[in-house]
C-alpha positions as CSV (number, residue, x, y, z in Angstrom):
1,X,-102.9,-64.1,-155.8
2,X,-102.4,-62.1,-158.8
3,X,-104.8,-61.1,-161.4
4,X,-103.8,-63.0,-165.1
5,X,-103.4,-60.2,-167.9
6,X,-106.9,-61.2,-169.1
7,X,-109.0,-60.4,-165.7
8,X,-107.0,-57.1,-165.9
9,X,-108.0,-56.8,-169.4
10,X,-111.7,-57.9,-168.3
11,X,-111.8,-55.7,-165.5
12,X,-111.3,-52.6,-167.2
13,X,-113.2,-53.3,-170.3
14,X,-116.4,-53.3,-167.5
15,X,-115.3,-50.2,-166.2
16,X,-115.3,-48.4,-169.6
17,X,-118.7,-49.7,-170.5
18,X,-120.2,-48.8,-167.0
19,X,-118.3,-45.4,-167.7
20,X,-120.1,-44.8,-171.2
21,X,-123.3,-46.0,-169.8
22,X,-122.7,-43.2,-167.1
23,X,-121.8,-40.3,-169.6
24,X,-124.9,-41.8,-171.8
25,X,-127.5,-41.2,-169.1
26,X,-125.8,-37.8,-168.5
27,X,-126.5,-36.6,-172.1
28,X,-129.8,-37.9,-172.1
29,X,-130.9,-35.4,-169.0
30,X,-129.0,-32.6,-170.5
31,X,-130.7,-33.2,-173.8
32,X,-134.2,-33.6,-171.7
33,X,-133.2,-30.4,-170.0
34,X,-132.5,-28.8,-173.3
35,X,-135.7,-29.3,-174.8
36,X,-137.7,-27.8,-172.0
37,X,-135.4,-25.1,-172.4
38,X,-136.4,-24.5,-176.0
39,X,-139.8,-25.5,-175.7
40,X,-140.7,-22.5,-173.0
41,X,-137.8,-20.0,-174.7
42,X,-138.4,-17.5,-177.2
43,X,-134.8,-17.6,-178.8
44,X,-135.9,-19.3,-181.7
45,X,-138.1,-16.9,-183.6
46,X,-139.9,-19.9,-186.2
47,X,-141.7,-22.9,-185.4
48,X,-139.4,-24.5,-188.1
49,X,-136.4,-23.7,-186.1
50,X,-137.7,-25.4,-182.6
51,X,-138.9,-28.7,-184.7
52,X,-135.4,-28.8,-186.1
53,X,-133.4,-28.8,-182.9
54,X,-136.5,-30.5,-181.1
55,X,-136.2,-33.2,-184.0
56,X,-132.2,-33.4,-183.7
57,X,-132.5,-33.8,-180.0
58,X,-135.3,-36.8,-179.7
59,X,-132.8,-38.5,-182.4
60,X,-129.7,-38.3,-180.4
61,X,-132.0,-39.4,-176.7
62,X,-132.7,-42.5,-178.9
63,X,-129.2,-43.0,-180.0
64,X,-128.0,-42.7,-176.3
65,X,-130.2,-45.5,-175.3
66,X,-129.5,-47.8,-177.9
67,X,-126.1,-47.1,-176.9
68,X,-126.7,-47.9,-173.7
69,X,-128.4,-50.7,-173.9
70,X,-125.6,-51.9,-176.8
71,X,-123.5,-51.2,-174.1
72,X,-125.2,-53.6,-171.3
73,X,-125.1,-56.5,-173.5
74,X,-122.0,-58.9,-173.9
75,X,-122.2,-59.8,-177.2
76,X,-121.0,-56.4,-178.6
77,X,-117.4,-55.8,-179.0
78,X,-116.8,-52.3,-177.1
79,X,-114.5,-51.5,-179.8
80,X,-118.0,-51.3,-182.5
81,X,-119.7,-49.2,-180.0
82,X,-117.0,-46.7,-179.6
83,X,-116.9,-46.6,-183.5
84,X,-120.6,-46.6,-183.7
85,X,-120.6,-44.0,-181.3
86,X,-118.3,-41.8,-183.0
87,X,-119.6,-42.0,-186.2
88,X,-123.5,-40.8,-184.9
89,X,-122.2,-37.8,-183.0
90,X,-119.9,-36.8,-186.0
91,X,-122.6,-37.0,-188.1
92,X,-125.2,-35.1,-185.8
93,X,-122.5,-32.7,-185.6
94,X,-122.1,-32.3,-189.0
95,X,-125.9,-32.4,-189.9
């Protein structure tokens, strides 16, 4: 029996989300691994410096879980998240 245009449509909708879920969790570990990194390194000279990219990193962990929890529940439209995603890593990458 062959799959309706829908269930195909279905089908890979759930694999993109598992997919960003996947990549979320990823930046999350490298992001935990980055802070240890500056926490124990002396390449930033000031205490002003660390805070800042200590500061900008706990943001973006908490964006990556909303995300990722945005991302396990039906009732949000993939399309939003992608666009909500994009707009919070354009603007971190801006800021």
């Amino acid at each position: 029996m062959q799959d309706t245009p829908e269930q195909k449509f279905q089908r890979f909708e759930h694999q993109r989300r598992r997919i960003y879920q996947i990549a979320g969790l990823f930046s999350i570990a490298f992001m935990s691994i980055d802070v240890f990194a500056i926490s124990s390194s002396e390449l930033y000279q000031s205490w002003a410096e660390r805070w800042v990219h200590l500061t900008n990193n706990l943001f973006m962990a908490v964006c990556a879980l909303l995300l990722i929890w945005m991302l396990s529940q039906r009732r949000y439209h993939l399309a939003f998240i992608e666009r909500l995603a994009f707009f919070l890593f354009t603007f971190d990458s801006l800021c």
